[in-house]
Backbone as CSV, one residue per row, in Angstrom:
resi,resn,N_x,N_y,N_z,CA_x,CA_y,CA_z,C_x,C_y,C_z
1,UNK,1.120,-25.273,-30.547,0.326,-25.715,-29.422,-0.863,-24.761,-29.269
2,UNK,-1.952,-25.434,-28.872,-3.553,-24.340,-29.194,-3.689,-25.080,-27.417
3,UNK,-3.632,-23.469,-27.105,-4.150,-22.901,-25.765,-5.435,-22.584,-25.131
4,UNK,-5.897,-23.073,-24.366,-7.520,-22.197,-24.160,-6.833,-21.759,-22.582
5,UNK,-7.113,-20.518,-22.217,-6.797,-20.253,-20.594,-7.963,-19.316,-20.504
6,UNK,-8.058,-19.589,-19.026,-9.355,-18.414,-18.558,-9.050,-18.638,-17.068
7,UNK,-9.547,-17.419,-16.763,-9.297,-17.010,-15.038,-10.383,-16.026,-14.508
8,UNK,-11.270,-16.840,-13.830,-12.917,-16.435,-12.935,-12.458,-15.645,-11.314
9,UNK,-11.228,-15.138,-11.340,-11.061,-15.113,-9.665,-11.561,-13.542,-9.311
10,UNK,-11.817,-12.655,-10.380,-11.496,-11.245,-9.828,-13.063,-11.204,-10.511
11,UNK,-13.625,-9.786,-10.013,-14.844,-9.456,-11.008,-14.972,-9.183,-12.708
12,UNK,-13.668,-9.724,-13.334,-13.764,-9.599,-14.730,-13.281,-10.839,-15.284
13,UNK,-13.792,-12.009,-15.680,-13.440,-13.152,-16.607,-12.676,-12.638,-17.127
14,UNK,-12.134,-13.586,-17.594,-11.131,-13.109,-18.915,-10.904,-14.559,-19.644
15,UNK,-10.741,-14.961,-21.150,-10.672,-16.317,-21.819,-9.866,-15.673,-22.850
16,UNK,-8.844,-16.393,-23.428,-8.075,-16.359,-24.232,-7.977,-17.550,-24.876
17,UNK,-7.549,-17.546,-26.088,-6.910,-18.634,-27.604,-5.786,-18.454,-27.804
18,UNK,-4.529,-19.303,-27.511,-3.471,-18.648,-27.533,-2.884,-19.898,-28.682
19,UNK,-2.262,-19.977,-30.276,-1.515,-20.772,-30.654,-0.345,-20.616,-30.793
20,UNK,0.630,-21.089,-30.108,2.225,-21.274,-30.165,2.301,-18.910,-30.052
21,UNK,2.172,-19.064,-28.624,2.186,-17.367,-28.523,1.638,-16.501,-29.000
22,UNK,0.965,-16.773,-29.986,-0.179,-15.604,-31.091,-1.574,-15.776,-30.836
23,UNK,-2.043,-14.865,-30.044,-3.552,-14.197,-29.522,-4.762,-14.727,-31.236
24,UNK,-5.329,-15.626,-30.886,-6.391,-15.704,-31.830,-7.915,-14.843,-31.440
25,UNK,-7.816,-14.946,-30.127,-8.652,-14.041,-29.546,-8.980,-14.340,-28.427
26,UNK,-9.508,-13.289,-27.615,-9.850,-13.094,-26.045,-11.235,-12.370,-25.705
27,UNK,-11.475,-12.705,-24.507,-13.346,-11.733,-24.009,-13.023,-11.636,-22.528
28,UNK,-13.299,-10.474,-22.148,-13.194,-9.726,-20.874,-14.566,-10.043,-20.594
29,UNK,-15.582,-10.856,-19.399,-16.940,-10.883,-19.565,-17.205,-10.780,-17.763
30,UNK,-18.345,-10.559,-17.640,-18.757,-10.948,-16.515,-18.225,-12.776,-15.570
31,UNK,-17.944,-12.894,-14.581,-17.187,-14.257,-14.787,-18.654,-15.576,-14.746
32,UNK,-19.933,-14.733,-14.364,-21.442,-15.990,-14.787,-21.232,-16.343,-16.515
33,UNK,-20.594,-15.056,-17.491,-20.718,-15.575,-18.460,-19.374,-16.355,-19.352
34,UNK,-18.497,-16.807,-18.396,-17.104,-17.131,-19.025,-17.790,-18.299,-19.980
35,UNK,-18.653,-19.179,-19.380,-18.732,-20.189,-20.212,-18.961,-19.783,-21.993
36,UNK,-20.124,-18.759,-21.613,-20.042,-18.378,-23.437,-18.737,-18.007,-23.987
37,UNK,-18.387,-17.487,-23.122,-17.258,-16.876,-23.685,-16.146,-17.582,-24.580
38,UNK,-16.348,-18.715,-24.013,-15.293,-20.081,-24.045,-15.926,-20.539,-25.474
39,UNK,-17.321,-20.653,-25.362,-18.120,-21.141,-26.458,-17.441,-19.971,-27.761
40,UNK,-17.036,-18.907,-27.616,-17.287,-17.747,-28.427,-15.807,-17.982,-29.498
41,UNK,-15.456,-18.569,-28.714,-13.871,-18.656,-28.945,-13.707,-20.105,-29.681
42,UNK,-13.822,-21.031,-29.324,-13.587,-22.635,-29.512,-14.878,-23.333,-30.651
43,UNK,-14.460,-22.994,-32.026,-15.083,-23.933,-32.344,-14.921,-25.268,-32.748
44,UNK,-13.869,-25.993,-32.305,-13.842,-27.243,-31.985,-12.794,-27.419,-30.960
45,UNK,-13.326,-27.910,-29.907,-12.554,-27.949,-28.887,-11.646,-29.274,-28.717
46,UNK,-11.807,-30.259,-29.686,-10.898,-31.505,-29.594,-9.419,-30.807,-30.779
47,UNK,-9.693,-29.714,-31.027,-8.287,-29.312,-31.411,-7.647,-28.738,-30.457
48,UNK,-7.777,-28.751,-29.287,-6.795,-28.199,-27.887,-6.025,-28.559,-27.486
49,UNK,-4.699,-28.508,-27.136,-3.770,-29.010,-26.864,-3.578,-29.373,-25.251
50,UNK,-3.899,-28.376,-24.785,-3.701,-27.669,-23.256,-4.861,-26.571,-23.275
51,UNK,-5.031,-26.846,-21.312,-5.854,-25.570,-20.871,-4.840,-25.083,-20.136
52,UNK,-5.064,-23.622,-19.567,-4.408,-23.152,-18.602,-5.934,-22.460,-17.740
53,UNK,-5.919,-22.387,-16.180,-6.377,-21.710,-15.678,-5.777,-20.936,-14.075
54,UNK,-6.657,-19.735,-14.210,-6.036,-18.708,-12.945,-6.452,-19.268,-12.202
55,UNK,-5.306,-19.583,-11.183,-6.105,-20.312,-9.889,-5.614,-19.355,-8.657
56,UNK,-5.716,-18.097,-8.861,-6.335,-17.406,-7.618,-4.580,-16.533,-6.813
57,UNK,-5.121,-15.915,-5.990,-6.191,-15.500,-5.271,-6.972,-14.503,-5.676
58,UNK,-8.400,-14.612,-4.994,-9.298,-14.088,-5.721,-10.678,-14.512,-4.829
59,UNK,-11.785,-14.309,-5.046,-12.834,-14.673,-5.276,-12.921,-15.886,-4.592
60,UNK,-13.363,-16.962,-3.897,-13.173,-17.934,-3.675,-13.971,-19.198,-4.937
61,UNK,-15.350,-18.153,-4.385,-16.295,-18.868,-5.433,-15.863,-19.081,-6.960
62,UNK,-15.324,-17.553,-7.538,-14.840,-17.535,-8.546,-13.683,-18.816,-8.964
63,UNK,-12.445,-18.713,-8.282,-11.133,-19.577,-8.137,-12.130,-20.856,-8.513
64,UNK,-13.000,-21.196,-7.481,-13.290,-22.509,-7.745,-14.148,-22.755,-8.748
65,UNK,-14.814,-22.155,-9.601,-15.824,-22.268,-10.731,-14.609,-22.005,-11.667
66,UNK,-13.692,-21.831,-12.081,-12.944,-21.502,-12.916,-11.816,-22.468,-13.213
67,UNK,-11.323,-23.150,-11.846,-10.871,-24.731,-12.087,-12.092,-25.982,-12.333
68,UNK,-12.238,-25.293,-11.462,-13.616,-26.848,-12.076,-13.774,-27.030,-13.622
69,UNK,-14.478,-25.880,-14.198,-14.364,-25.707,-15.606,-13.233,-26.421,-16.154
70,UNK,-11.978,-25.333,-16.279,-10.526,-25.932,-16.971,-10.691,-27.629,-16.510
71,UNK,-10.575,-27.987,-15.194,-10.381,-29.396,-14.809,-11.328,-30.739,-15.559
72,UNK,-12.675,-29.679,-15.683,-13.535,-30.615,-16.464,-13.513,-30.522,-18.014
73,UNK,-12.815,-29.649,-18.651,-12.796,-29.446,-20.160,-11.230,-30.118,-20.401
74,UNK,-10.029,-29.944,-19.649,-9.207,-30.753,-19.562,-8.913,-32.149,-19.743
75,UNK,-10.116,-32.842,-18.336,-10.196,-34.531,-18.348,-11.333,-34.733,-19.622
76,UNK,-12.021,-34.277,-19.911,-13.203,-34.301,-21.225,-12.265,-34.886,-22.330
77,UNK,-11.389,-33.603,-22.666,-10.517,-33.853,-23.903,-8.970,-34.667,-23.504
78,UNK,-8.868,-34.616,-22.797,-7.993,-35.517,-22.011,-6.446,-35.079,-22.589
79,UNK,-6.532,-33.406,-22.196,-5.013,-32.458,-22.235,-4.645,-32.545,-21.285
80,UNK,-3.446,-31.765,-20.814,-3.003,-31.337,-19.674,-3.420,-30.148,-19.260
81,UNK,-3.658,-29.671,-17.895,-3.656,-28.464,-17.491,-2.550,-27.729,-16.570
82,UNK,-2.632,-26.459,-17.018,-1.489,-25.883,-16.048,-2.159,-24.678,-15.349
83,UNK,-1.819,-24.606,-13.818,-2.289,-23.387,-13.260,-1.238,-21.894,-13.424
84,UNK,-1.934,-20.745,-13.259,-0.704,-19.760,-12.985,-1.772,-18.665,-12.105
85,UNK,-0.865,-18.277,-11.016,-1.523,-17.072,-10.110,-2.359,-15.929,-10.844
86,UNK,-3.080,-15.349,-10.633,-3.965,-14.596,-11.001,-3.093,-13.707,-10.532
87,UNK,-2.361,-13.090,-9.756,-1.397,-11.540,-9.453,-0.165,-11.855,-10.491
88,UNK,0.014,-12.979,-10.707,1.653,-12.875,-11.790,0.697,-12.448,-13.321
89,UNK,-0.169,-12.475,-13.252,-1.239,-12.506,-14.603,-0.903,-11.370,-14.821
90,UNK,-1.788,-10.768,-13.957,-1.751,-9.318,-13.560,-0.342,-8.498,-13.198
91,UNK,0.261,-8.736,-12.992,1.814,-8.127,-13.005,2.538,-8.609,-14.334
92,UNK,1.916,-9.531,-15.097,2.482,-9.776,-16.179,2.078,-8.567,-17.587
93,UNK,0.621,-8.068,-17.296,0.187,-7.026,-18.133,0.256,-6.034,-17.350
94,UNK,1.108,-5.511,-16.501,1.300,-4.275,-16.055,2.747,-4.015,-15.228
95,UNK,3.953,-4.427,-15.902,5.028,-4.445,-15.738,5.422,-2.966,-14.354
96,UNK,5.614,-3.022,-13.497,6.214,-2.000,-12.712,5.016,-1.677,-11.556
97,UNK,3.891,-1.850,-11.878,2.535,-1.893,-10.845,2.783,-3.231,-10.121
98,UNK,2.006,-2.841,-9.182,1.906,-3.613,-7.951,0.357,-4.016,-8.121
99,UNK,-0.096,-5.621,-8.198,-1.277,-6.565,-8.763,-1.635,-6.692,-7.580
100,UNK,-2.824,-5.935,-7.385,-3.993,-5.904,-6.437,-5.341,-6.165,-6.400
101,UNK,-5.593,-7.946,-5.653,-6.631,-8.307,-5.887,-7.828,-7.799,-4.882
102,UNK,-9.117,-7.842,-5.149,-10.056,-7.602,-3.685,-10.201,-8.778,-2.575
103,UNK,-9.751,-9.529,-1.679,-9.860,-10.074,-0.640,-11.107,-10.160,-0.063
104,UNK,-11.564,-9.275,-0.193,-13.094,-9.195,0.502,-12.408,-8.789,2.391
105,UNK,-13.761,-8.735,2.690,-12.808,-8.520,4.442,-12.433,-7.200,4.348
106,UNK,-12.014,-6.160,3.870,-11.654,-5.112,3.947,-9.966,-5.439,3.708
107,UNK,-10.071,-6.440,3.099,-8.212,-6.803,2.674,-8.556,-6.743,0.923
108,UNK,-6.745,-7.111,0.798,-6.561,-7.123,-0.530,-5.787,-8.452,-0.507
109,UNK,-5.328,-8.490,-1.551,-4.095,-10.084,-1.864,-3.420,-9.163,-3.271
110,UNK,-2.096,-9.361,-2.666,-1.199,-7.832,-3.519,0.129,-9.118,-4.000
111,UNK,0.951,-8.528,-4.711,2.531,-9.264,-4.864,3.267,-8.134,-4.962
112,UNK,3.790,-8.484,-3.809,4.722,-7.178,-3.312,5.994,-8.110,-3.125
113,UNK,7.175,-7.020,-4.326,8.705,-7.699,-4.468,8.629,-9.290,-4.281
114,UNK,7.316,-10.106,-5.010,7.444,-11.099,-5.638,6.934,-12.471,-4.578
115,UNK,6.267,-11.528,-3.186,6.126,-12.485,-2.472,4.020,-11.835,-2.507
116,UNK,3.317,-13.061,-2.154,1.875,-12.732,-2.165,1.522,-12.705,-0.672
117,UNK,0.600,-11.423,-0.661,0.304,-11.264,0.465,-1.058,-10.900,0.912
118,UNK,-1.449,-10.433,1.981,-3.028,-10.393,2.440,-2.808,-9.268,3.374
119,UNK,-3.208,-8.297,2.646,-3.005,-6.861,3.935,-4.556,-6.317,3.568
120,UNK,-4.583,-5.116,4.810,-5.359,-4.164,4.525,-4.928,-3.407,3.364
121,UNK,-5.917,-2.492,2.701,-5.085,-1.228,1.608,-4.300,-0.250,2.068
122,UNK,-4.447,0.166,3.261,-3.473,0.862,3.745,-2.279,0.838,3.939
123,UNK,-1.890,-0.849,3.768,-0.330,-1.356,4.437,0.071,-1.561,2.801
124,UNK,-0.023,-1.221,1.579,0.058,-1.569,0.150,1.259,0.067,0.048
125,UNK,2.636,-0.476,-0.393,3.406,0.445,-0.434,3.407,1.419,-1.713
126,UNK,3.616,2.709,-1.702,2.915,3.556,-2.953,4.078,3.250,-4.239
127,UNK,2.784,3.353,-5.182,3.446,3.053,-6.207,2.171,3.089,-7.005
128,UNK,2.260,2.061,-8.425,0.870,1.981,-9.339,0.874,1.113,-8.801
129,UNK,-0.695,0.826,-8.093,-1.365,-0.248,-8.589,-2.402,-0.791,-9.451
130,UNK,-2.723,-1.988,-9.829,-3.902,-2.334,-10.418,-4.580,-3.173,-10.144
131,UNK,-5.617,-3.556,-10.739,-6.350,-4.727,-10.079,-7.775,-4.524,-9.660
132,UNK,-8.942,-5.020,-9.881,-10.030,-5.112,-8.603,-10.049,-4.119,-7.768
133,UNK,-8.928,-4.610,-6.713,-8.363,-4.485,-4.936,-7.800,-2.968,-5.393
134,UNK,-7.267,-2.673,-6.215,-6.914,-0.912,-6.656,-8.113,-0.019,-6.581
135,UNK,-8.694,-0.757,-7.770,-10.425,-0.377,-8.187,-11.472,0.201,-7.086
136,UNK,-11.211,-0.938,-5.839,-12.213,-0.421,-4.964,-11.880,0.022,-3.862
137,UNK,-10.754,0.235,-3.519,-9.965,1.034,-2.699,-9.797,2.424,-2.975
138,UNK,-9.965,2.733,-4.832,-9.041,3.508,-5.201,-9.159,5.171,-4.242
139,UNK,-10.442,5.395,-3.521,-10.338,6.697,-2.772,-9.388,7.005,-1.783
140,UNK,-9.100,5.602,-0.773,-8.463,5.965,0.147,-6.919,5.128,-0.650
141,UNK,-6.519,4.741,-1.564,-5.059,4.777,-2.046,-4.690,5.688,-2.712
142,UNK,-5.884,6.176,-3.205,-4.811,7.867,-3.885,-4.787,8.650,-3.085
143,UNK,-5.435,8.755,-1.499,-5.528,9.443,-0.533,-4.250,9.397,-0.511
144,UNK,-3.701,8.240,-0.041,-2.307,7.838,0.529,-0.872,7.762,-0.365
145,UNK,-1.412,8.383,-1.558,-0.107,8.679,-2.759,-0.003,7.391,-3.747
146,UNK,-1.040,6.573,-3.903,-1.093,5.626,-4.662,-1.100,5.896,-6.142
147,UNK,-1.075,5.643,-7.283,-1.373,5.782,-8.667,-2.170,4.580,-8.944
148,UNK,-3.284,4.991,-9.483,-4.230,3.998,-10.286,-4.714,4.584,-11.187
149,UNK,-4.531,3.465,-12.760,-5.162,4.068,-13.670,-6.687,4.163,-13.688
150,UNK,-6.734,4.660,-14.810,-8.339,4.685,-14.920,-8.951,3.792,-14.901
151,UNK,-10.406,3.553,-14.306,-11.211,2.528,-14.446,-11.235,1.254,-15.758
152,UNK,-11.422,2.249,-16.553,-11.337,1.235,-18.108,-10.261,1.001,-18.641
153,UNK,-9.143,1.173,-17.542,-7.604,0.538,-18.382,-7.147,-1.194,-18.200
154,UNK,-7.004,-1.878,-19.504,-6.975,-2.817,-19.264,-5.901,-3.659,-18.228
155,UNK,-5.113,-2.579,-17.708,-3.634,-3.203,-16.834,-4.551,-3.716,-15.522
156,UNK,-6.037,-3.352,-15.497,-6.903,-3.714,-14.109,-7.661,-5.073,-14.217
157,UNK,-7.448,-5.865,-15.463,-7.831,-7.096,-15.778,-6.676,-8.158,-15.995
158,UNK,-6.863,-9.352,-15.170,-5.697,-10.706,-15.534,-5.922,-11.110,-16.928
159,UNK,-5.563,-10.498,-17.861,-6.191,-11.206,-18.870,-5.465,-12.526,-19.537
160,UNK,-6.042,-13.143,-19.949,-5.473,-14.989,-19.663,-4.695,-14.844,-21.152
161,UNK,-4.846,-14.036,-21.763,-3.389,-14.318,-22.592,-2.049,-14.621,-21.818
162,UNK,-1.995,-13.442,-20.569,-0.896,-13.447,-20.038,-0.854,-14.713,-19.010
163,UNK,-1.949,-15.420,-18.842,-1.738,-16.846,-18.094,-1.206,-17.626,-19.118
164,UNK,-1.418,-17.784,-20.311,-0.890,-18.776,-21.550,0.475,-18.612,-21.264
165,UNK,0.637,-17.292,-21.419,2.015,-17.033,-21.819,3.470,-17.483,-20.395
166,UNK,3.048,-17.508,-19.299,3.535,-17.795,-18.175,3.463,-18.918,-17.559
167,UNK,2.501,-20.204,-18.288,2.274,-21.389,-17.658,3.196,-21.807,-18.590
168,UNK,3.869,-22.753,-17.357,5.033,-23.497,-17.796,4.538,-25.076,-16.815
169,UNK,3.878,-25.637,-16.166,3.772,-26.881,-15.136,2.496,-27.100,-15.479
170,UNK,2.228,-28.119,-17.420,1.422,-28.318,-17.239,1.553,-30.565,-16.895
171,UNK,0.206,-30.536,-16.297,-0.279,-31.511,-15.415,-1.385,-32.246,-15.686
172,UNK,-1.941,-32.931,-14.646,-2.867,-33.692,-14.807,-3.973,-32.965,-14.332
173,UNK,-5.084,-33.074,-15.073,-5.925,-32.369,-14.276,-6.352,-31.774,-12.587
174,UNK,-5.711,-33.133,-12.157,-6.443,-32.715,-10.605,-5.462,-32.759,-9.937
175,UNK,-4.530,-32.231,-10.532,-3.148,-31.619,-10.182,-2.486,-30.161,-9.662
176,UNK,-3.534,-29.453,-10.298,-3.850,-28.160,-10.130,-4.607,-28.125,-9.131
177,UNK,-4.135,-26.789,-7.940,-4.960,-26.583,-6.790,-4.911,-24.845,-6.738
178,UNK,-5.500,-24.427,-6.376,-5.971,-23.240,-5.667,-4.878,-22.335,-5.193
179,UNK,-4.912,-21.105,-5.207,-4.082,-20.608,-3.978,-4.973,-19.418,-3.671
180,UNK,-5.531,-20.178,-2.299,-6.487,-19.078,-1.072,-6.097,-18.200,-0.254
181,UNK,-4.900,-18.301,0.303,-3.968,-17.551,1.189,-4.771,-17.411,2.829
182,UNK,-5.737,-17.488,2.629,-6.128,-17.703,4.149,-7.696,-18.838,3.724
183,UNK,-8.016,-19.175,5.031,-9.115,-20.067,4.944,-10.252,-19.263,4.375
184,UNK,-10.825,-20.567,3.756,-12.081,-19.584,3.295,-13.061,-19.695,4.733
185,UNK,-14.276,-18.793,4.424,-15.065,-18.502,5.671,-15.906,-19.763,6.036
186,UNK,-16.106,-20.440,4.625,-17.364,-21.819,5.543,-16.537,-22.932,6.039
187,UNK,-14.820,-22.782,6.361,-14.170,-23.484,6.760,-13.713,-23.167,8.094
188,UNK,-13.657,-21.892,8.099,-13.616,-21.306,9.253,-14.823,-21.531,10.242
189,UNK,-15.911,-21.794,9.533,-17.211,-21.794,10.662,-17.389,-22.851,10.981
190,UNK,-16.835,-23.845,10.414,-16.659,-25.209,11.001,-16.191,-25.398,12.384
191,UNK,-14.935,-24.547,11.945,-13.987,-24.913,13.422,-14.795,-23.670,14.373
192,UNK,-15.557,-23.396,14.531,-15.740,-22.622,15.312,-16.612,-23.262,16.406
């Protein structure tokens, strides 16, 4: 089975080629440039079996430029798609850390003992984390006894191999939805 997965939710794209579990190759990019990225990887894309994409939390804008994509390269070639969380991604390449996305807001979106959540960084229990939400916190979480690796360690990127490898519900394209964990803001200003 020939895989394409990619996940736009955090500040680092990530696109993977995955056939029957074996990495043909992957690009860590800016997430404006996933599309090349996709291009970089696929040279014929009617040999795809399945997409997978990260559907979040994350980014809002991101989440949603990143299904759209999968959803529209999906119904194009007319595969199935399967979603998988962007923190199981990320807890999937960093076994024992705690997957910490940026929230924006002065929050994070963490998976803590397997449930997803939306705290400040301060309420994030010590341990490693990674992620974004590690990344730009990291002064006041190592304040507070946190472990974060270094900037350039890859355990701080979802990288969509590990979405291949964890999607199991694949679907119909517009089957796949999002997970925002709280409203986004131009929904909020509605009701206001």
């Amino acid at each position: 089975m020939l895989i394409l997965a990619l996940d736009t939710a955090t500040t680092t794209a990530t696109t993977a080629l995955v056939r029957d579990g074996e990495v043909l190759g992957e690009a860590a990019v800016p997430p404006r440039d996933v599309y090349a990225a996709i291009d970089g990887l696929l040279d014929d894309p009617k040999r795809l079996d399945a997409v997978v994409v990260g559907i979040g939390p994350g980014s809002f804008t991101g989440v949603r430029m990143g299904i759209a994509a999968a959803r529209g390269m999906a119904l194009a070639l007319d595969v199935p798609l399967a979603g998988v969380s962007t923190l199981d991604a990320l807890a999937a390449g960093a076994p024992g850390a705690i997957p910490v996305v940026d929230a924006r807001r002065r929050e994070v979106f963490a998976l803590i003992d397997g449930e997803l959540r939306c705290l400040a960084p301060e309420r994030l229990p010590p341990g490693t984390l990674v992620g974004d939400g590690a990344l730009r916190y990291r002064t006041r979480l190592e304040a507070a006894g946190a472990e974060i690796p270094p900037d350039d360690d890859a355990r701080h990127v979802p990288r969509a191999r590990f979405h291949a490898a964890l999607a199991r519900d694949f679907r119909v394209p517009d089957a796949v939805e999002p997970i925002y964990v709280r409203v986004p803001d131009a929904e909020k200003a509605l009701t206001r």
